[in-house]
Structure formats: C-alpha cells, structure tokens
N, C-alpha and C positions, 0 to 999 in steps of 0.2 A: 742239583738240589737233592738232598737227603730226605728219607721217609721223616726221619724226625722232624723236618723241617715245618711237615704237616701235622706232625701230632701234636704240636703245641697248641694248634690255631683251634679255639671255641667253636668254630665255625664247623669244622670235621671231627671232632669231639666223638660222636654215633657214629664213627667208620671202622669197618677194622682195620685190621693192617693190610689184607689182602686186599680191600675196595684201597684203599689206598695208596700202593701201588700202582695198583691200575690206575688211579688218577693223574699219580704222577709217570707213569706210562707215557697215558694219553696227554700230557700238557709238554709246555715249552716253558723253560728256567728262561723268564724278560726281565734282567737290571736295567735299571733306569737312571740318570744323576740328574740334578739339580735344571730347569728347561726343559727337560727331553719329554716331548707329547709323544702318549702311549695308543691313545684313544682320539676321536675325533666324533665332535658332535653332529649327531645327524649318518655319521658313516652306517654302515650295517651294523648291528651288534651279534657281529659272528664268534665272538671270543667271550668265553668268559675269564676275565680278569680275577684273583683273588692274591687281595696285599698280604705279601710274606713278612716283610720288615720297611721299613720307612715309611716314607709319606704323598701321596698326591694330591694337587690341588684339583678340583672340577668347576670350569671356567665356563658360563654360558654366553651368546652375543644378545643383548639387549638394543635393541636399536644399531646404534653405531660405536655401541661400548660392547669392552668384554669386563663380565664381571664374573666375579667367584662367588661360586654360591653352595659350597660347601669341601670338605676333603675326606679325605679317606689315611686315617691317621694313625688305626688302630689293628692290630695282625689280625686277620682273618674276615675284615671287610672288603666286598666283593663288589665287581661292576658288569655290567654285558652279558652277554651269552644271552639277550633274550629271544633270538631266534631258533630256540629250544624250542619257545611256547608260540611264537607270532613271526610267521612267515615276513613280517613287514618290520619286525622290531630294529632300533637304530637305538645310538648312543645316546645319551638325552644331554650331555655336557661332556666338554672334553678334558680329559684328565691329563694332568701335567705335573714331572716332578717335581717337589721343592728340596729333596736332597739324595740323595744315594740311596736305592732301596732294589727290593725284590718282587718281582711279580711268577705268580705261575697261571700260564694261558690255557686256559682249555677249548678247545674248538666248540661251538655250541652243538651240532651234529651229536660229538660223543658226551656232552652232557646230559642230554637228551637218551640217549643210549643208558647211560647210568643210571638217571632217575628215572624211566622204564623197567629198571632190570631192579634197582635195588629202594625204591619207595612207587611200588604203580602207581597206587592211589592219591597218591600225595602226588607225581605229574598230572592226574587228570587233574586234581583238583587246582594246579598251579592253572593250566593250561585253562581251564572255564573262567577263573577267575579273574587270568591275563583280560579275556576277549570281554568279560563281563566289566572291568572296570572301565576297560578302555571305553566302552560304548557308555556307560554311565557319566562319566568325566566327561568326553566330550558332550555329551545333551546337558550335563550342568554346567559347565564354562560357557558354552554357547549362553546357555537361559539367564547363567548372570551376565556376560556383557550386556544381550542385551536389556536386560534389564538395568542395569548400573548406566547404558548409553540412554535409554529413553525417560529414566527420572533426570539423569544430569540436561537432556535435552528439552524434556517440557519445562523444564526451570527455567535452562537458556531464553528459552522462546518466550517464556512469560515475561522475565528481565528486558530482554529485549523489544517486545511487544510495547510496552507502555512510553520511551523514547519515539521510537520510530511511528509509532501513530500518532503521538504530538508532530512528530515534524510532517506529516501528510496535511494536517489539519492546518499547521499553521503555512505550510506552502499556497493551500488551496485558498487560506484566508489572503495571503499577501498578494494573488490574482486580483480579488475584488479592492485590495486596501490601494495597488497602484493603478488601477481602472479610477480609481474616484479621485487619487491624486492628480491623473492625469486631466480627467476631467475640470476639475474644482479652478486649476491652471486656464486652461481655456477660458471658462468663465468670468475667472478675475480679468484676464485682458481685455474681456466685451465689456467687462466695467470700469472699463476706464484705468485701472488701477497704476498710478505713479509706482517708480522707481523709489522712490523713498520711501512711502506706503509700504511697498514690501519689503524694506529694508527694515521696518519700524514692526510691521506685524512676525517676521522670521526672527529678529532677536525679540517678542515676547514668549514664541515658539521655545528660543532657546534657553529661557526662562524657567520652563514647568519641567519638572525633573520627577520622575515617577516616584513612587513610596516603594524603600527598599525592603522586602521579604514578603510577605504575604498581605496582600492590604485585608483590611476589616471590613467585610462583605456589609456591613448594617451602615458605616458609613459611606463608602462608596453607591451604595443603594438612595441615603439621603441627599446626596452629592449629586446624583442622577437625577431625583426628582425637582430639586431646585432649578438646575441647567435646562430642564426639557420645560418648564415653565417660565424662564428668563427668555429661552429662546423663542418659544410661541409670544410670548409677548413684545419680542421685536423682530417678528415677519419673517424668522429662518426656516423652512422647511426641512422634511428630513431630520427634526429632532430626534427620531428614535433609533437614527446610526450615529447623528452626531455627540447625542450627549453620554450615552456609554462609553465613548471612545474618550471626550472629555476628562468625565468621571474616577475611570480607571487611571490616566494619567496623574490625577490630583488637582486636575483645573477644577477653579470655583467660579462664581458666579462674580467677584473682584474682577479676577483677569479676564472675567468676559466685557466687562465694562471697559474697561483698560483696550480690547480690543477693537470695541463700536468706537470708542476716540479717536482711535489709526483709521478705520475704514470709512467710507462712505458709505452709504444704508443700501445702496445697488452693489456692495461689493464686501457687505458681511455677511451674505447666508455662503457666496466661496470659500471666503476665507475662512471660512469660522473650518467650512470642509475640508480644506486643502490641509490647518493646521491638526485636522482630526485625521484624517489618513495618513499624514507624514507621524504624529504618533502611534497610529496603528502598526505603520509597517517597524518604527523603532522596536514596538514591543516583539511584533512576532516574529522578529529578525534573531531577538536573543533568545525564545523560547526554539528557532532552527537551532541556535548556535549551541544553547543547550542540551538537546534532545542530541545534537549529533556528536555533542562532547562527550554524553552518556553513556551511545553506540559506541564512538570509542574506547572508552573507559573500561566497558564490558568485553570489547575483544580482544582488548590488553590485558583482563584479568585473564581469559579463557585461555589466551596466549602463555601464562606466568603460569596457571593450572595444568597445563597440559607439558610444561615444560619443553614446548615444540624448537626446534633449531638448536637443544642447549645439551650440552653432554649429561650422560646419566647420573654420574656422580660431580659434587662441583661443590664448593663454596655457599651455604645454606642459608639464604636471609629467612627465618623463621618467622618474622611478622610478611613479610611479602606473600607466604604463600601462604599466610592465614589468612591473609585479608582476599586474596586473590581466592580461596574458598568460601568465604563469609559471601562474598559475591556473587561466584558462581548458585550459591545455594541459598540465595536471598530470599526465592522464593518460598521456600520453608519457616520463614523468621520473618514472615509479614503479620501483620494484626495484632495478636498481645504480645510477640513475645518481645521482649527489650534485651538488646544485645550491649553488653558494657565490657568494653576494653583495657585490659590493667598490664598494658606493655612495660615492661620493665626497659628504661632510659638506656640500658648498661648491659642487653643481651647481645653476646657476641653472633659474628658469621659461627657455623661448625661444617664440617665434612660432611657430607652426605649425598640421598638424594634425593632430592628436593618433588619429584614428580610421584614415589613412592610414597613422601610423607603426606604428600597432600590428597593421595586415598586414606590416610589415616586421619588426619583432620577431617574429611568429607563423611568417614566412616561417625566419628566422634561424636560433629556435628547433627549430623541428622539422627542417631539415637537420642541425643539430648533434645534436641524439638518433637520428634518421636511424645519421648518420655512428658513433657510438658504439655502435649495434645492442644498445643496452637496459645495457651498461654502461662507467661511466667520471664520467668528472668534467664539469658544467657551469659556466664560471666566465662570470657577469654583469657586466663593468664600469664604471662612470659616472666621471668625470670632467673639469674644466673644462681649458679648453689656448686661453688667451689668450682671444681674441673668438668662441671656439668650445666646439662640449660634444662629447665622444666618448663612441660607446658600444661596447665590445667583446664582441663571444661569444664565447666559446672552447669550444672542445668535445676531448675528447682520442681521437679517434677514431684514425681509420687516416691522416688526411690525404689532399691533395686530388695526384693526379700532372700535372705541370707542364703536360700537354696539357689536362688538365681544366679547372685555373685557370684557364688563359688564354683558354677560353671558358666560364668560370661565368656571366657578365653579359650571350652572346648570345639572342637572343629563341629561344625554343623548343627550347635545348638542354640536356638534362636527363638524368642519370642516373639518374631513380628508372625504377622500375616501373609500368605504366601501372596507374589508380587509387591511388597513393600518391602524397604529401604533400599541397601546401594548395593545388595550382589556381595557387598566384602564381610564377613563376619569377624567379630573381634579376635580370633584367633589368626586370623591373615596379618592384620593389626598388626596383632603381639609380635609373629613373626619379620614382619615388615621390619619393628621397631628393635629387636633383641637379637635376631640373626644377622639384620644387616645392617645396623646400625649399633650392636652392641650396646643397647639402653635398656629402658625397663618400662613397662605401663601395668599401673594398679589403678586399682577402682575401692571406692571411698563411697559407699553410701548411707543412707537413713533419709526415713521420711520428709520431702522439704529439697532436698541436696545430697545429688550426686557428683561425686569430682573425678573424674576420670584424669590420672594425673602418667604422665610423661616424660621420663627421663632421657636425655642423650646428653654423650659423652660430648664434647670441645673438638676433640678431635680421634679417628680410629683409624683401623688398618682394613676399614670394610669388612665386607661378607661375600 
C-alpha cells in the first residue's frame, strides 16, 4: 500500500505525510474478495480497520437471523480499534466482503499512541466521551424497555383481566347452577314424576332459546316481574332464583302455563327449578366458552406481536400485525375513541419484518390516542400504490404545530411526559421503516387530523 493510497481518503485529509507514514508504518495492507469476514461481532475490537477501496457489508445476529444492518461503502470509513478508548470495547457487527477491496489495520495500541502524540486533547476527549455514552445508553435502553415492557404489560393484563374474571365468576356461578340441578332431580322423583312427564317438560325446555346479542334490560326486568307473580300465585317457592333465570332465557308466563299442564302441582315448583338451572348452566357454559376464547385470542395476538418462533425477516401479512397491535394496545382505545378499518381487499404479502413493524404500528398507535386524550376517531388504512403498500393512522386529535412536525423524526425530541408512551420515538420509526425496509413515513397534519402515512416497497433487498 502506497502513502498515496492514504492521501486521498477525507478521513486523513489533516495528516501530513510524515504522520502518515507512520500510520502506514504501523498498519497491515488486508485485501479482502467477495465472503471473506474481516471482523467478527463481539470479538475484541483491537484493530482499527480503515476502507481503502471496495466495500463491506456489517451483519448483526438478531435472534436467530443474521441481518445487515449497514456497510461501509465509501473510502476512508472506518471500523474497530475502540480499544484505544475502552479497555472492554468489542465489534458491534461483523464486517464482511461484498467484492474485492482494501483495508489498512492499525493495531488499536498504536492508534492510541497516535492520538496521544498528535491530537491530546481530542483523545481525552474521545476517551470521556466513549465511557460517558456508554453509561448513558445503557441507563436509557434499560429505562425504555422497561418502560415500553410495563405499558405493553399493564394493557396486557387489563385485556386480559376482563375474560378471565368473567370465567371465575361464571365457574363459580355453574357450582350453585349444577347443586340445584342436582337437587330439583331428586325432588321431581319424590314426586312422583312419569317418564313421559319428563319427556313432555325437557322438550318444552328444548323450546326456549335465548335472545341473540344483548337482551333489553327494561324487558327482561318486566319479564321478571310477571314470572315472580305467576309463580307465587301457584305455590313455587324460590321465585327469586327461579324467575331471573327464566327471565333472561325469554321464558314468559305462556310457557309457564304450558308447563303446569305437563306437571302435577307436587312436581311444578322442581321442575320449574330443574328447567331454570339446566338454562343457567347453558348460559354460563358459553360465557366460560367465551371468556376463554378471548384468552385465547389475546395470546395469539401477543404471540403474532412478538413474532415469537418466526424468523426475523419473512413474508409480511400487514393487516395481521395491525390488528395483532390494535389488540395488544386495546387498552388505549377504550371509551370514546372509535377505531375504523379501511383495509384495502387487494394488499399484497411484502418482505420484511414483521416484529420491527409492529413497534412502528405500536409506536403510531399510541401517539394517535395520545393526541386524542381518550376521545375521537381512529382510522387504520391499508392500501396498494403501484410497487408499493401504504399504511395510514389518522387520528382526530388537536394536530401537530408546524414547529413540531418539523421535528417529529429528530432523535430524542418528544412531547410526551417523562414515563409515557412506548420508549420508541419517531425517529427509531423512521429508521425502522427507511433503513430497513427501504420505505418512507411522513406526517400530514392540521387541526381535526393527523395522518401519519407509510410507505414500503413489495419487495427489497433488506437492510
């Protein structure tokens, strides 16, 4: 490697030829071709690498993917040697060729040596600034997970809470509901009751068929009070378990009559029980069935959210992991807000990854109910736009003021309240959506509506 080879490079630009020299002295001429790992993530970072000509890719592991997450493409971009400044410093990704190129290695030791001897001040201040970030960055990654884990979790647990304490409630009800069926049974055979009797009173049973969706509390109330005075007036006791149970089924005081024709007067205040428990336990059999279809429902989104068991990059269903957020985050978009879905019939799969996007959705989301302060309208929308898919939020908040917009997507600039939102700030987003997925997200506002809009490509070559 020739002194010229370093004078071209921007990088050493402030060197003379003497410092120069001596860097190339002190280093090793490393060709590389197309495969050939230079670097290795996590190894020591005892070399400092600086690209002379071609290109390397920097590969991190993510789970059980390796992905790329950026390159060094340009002469005189550098990697390593930070054990200049941090006794503990290691690679942070591993570099790899993508075609024929040059490196020149410098030991970290004599880099160290160098910028001592030819910028002091400029190594101390590299060297405070190493130990002061590192310590920063870790107390704020810590402080956003957890905080991004204990809002994603109290939502969980609120979703979750409202299933699972119906199904307590209704277990604990279907104790007393098959005690009195059991019961009501015994009694009708102290009364004598035929085989055909009960054949006659279980298909009237089979008859009443609940009202589908929500019954109308005013009728079911006057429904109640008819049945609890038909029944005292033909010597049933226990009308005040029997006739709500009735009630709510949609029996009337018809098929109560219909029923004193099948029984004997020693063998109607059973039956009248037996058929009031056997509809109790129908009802609170499908509020179990429900409640624990919900449970599951939510641990299959949380499952689809976390993108747990699935590779990092993969095949993109874009409504899947919106609605597996819409869920997750449900708790956010209870009481006024109204959430409206404008899924486009005809959006395609795209390449990506799916667990990434759905910090950007989460991100999106919860500005938008943010911005709305609990109420307004949420509108979701999916559609394709040539060799691309967009996705829109909109939220009908207050809107974003012009100084705001214009820096929603700078690192660390944020209008919420320290410990609110999700830990990710719009510029993680941006990033998320443009480095590794080569798309785009702009934001659209004025007073009324915000649109936080969305672009990615069909398909890419990753980041």
């Amino acid at each position: 490697m020739l002194l010229a080879d370093l004078r071209r490079l921007d990088l050493l630009a402030s060197l003379s030829d003497d410092q120069l020299a001596q860097l190339l002295d002190a280093g090793v001429e490393h060709p590389f071709g197309p495969g050939d790992v230079v670097f290795h993530e996590g190894a020591p970072a005892d070399v400092w690498w600086i690209l002379v000509d071609g290109a390397l890719e920097l590969l991190r592991h993510v789970g059980r993917e390796t992905v790329a997450v950026g390159r060094m493409d340009v002469p005189g971009r550098w990697s390593g040697g930070f054990r200049a400044w941090d006794e503990h410093g290691v690679y942070l990704a591993t570099g790899r060729g993508v075609g024929p190129g040059r490196l020149l290695g410098v030991p970290s030791d004599r880099l160290k040596e160098f910028a001592g001897e030819w910028f002091p001040l400029g190594a101390h201040l590299i060297e405070g600034l190493n130990g002061t970030a590192r310590a920063i960055e870790s107390t704020v990654r810590q402080r956003s997970a957890l905080v991004t884990l204990g809002t994603l979790s109290a939502g969980l647990a609120h979703e979750l809470n409202n299933p699972a304490s119906a199904a307590v409630r209704a277990v604990d009800a279907l104790d007393g509901a098959s005690a009195s069926l059991l019961d009501s049974l015994g009694r009708l055979a102290k009364a004598g009751i035929s085989a055909g009797q009960f054949s006659e009173l279980d298909a009237l049973r089979q008859e009443v068929e609940p009202p589908a969706g929500l019954p109308d509390p005013l009728r079911v109330a006057e429904r109640e009070d008819a049945l609890s005075s038909w029944l005292a007036d033909h010597g049933v006791g226990r009308d005040w378990i029997v006739a709500p149970a009735l009630a709510a089924a949609g029996v009337d005081v018809a098929w109560c009559e219909r029923a004193a024709g099948v029984l004997e007067p020693a063998a109607l205040e059973p039956g009248l029980d037996w058929v009031a428990a056997t509809l109790s336990m129908t009802t609170l059999l499908a509020e179990v069935r429900e409640s624990t279809r919900r449970v599951s429902e939510l641990v299959a989104a949380v499952r689809t959210y976390s993108q747990m068991d699935r590779a990092a990059r993969q095949r993109v269903d874009l409504h899947e992991g919106l609605e597996s957020t819409l869920l997750v985050m449900g708790h956010k978009l209870r009481q006024g807000i109204k959430v409206v879905r404008r899924y486009g019939s005809d959006v395609p799969l795209l390449d990506g990854y799916p667990g990434e996007l759905n910090q950007v959705w989460t991100n999106l989301i919860d500005n938008a109910a943010d911005a709305m302060d609990g109420t307004g309208t949420l509108t979701v929308t999916t559609r394709p736009d040539g060799e691309d898919v967009v996705v829109e939020i909109n939220d009908t908040g207050s809107g974003m003021p012009p100084e705001v917009a214009s820096r929603a997507f700078d690192a660390f600039f944020t209008t919420k309240d320290v410990g609110k939102g999700t830990g990710l700030g719009l510029d993680v987003a941006q990033r998320i959506v443009q480095e590794r997925h080569h798309g785009s997200i702009t934001i659209d506002s004025r007073p009324g509506s915000t649109t936080v809009r969305v672009r990615l490509p069909r398909t890419s070559s990753g980041g």
